[in-house]
N, C-alpha and C positions, 0 to 999 in steps of 0.2 A: 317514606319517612313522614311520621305526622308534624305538622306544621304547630311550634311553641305560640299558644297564644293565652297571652296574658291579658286576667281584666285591671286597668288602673285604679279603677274605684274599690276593689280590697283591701290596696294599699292604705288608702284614711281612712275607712271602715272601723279600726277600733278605738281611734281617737276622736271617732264621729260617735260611735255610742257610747262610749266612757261621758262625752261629753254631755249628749243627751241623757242619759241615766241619770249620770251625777246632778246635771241638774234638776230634773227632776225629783228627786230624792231630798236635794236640799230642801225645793221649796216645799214638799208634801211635808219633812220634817219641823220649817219652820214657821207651819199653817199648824200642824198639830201642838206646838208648841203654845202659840199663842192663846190656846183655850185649853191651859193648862195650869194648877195649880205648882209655880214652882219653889212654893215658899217652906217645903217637907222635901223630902228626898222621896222616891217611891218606895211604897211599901211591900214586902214579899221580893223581890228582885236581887235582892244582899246574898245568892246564897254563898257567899265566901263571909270568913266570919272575921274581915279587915276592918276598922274604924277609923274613921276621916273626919277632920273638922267640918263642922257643921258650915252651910253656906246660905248666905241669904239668898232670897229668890231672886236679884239683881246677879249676883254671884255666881247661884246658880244655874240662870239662864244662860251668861256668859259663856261660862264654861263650857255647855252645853249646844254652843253657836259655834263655840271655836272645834269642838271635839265634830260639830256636825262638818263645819269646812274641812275640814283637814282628813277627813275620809274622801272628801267630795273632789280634795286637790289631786290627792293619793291615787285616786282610781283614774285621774286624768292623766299625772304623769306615767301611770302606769299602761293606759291605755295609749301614749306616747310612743312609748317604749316597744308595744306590741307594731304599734306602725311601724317602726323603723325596724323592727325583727321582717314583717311581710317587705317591705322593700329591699332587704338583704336579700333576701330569697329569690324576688323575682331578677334584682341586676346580677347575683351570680348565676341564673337559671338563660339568663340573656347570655352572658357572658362565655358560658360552657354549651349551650345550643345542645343538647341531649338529644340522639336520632329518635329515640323507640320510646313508646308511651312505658313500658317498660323503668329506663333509663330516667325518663322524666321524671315520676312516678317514687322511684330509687333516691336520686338527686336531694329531690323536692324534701323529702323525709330527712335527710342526713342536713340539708341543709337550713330546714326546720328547728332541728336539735342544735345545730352550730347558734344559729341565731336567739336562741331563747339563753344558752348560757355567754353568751358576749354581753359586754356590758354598756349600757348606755354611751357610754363616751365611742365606742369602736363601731357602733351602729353609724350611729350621730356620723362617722367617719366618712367612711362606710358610704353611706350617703350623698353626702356631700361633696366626696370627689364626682359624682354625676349630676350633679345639680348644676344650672346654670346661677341660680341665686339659693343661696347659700339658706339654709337651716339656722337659726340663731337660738341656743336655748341658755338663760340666764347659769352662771357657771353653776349657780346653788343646786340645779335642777340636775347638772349632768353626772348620773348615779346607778348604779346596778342595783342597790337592796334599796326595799320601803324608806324612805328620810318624815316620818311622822313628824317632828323635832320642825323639821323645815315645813311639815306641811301647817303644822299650828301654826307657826310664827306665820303662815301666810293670812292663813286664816284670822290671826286677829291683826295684823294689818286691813284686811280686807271687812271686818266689822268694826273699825276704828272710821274707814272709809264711809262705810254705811252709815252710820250713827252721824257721823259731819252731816252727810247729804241729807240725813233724816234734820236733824234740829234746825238746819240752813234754808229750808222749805217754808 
């Protein structure tokens, strides 16, 4: 019978590099930004042929801060999301103790698939009954589809923050 062994550091693995990505992504976007003309809109880039009011380069850097956080929250909560699918997996992989690498193997796949379509709140669940201290995620956050809507709204909380720290210096 081969012996289940499990690595733990899997487990945070995708909300280790969600995190690392994301931010590095922010700030490479918002180093390129700052030697950047944002007083035009880019040119050649439109090919949809929609029209939008015009934005000042204050405007539209803005816009263009909030749009870059709220990718950068998105791919974290998502990368959340992916942790708490690998730890379903591995506590019912614990839980069922499969004999044959076979069975493992089998398990692992089905239970794979169980975990990618459950939703954040039954993860988060899930979880938490094995936890000795408890997962805590703000309610706005607890979500199966992308919430872009809530990732803005973070994001310009989050350069409302910046901009303070900035002028307060």
């Amino acid at each position: 019978m081969p012996q289940l062994v499990l690595n733990r550091n899997a487990i945070r693995q995708p909300v280790q590099i969600a995190v690392v990505r994301s931010t590095e992504m922010v700030d490479f976007a918002f180093a390129a930004m700052a030697g950047t003309d944002l007083s035009k809109a880019p040119q050649g880039t439109n090919f949809i042929n929609f029209k939008a009011p015009e934005l000042s380069a204050g405007e539209r850097k803005a816009a263009y801060e909030a749009w870059i956080l709220a990718r950068g929250f998105h791919d974290v909560v998502r990368g959340a999301k992916e942790t708490l699918e690998q730890a379903y997996v591995y506590l019912a992989l614990l839980d069922k103790q499969p004999e044959t690498q076979e069975q493992i193997d089998s398990l692992t796949a089905r239970l794979k698939l169980k975990a990618q379509h459950a939703g954040f709140e039954d993860l988060l669940a899930t979880a938490n009954k094995r936890l000795i201290v408890q997962l805590e995620f703000p309610s706005a956050y607890r979500f199966s589809r992308p919430a872009i809507a809530l990732s803005t709204a973070a994001a310009s909380s989050v350069l409302k923050t910046v901009r303070v720290r900035r002028h307060s210096n």
